[in-house]
TITORVEX-207791 format. One line per field, with one value per residue (C-alpha): residue number from 1; residue in one letter; x, y negated, z. Coordinates in Angstrom, 2 decimals. Each point is the difference from the previous one (the first is absolute). Example, Ala and Ser with C-alpha at 12.3 -4.5 7.8 and 13.67 -1.06 7.14 Angstrom:
BEGIN
num: c(1;2)
residu: c(A;S)
xx: c(12.30;1.37)
yy: c(4.50;-3.44)
zz: c(7.80;-0.66)
END
This chain:
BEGIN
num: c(1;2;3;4;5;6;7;8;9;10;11;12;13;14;15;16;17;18;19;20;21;22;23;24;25;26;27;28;29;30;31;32;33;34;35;36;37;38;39;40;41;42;43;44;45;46;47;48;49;50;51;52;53;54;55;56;57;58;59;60;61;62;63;64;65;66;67;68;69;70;71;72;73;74;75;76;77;78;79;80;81;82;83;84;85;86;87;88;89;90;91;92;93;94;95;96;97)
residu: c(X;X;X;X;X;X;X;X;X;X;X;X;X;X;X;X;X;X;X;X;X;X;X;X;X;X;X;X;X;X;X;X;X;X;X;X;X;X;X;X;X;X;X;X;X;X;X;X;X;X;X;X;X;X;X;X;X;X;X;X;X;X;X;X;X;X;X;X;X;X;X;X;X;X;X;X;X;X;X;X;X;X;X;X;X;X;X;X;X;X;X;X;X;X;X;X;X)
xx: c(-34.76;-3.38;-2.09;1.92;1.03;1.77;-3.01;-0.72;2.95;0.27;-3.45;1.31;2.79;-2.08;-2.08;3.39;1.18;-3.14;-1.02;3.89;1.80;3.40;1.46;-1.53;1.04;3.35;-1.79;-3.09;2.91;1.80;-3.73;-0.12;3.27;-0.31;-3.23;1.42;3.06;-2.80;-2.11;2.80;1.78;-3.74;-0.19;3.27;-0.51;-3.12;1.75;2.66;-1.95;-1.90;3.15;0.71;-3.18;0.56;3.54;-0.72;-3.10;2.17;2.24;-2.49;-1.29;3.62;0.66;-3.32;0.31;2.34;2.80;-0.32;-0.34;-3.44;-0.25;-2.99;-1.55;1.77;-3.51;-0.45;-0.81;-0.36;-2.80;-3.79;-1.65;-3.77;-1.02;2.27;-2.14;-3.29;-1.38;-0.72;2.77;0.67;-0.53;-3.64;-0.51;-2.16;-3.57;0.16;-3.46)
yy: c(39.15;-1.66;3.46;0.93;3.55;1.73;1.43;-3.79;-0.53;2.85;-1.11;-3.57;1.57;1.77;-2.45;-2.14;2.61;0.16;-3.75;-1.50;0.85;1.04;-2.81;-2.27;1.70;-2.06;-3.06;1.41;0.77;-3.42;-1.35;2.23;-0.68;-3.85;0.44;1.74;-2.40;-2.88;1.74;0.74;-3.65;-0.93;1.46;0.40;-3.06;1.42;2.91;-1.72;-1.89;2.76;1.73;-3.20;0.55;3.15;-0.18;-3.56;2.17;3.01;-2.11;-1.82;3.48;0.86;-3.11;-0.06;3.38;-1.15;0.91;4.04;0.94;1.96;3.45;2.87;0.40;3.41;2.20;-1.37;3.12;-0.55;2.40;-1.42;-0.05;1.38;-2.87;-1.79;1.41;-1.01;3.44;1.65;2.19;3.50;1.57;-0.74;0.33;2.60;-1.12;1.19;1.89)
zz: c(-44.17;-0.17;0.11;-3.69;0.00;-2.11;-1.86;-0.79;-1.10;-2.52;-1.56;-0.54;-1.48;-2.23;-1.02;-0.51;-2.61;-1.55;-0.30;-0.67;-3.31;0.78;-1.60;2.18;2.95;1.08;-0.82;3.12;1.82;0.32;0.34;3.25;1.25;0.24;1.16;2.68;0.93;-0.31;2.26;2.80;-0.46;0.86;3.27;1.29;2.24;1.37;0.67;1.45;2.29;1.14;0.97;2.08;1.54;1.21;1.05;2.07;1.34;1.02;1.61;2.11;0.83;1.73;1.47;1.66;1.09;3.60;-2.17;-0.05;-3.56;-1.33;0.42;0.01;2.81;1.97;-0.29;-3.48;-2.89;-3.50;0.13;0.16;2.98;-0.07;1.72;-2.92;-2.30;1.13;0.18;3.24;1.84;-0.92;3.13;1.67;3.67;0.37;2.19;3.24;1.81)
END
């Protein structure tokens, strides 16, 4: 979640304990909390749109496919390639003479 880890978010915990009095902290916490329904009424549209986007885009990607639906390829590995990697292959040929 935008490169935050959970060591980050222990140290802004800290530094939440040690900054906020704990009788302000339901008062920071209703702060945070509308901040955060503001935030996602904000961009649930875009969100929304952009999930139009891809599902108009995924069909168009079927449809134009002469109607047989996408699949992997049958010599298709999840494992990189050396020539995938940009690195030379494993094996050299070995110089004849």
């Amino acid at each position: 979640m935008f490169g935050i880890g959970l060591p980050d978010l222990l140290f802004i915990g800290l530094l939440f304990l040690l900054l906020v009095k704990p009788a302000d902290w339901p008062m920071v916490a209703k702060r945070v909390a509308r901040a955060a329904v503001a935030l996602r009424r904000m961009f649930l549209p875009v969100l929304e749109e952009l999930r139009g986007v891809r599902e108009t885009l995924m069909t168009d990607a079927t449809l134009s496919s002469v109607g047989a639906p996408l699949s992997a390829p049958s010599d298709w590995s999840p494992l990189p390639q050396s020539h995938q990697k940009g690195g030379e292959p494993t094996i050299l040929p070995v110089p004849e003479g």
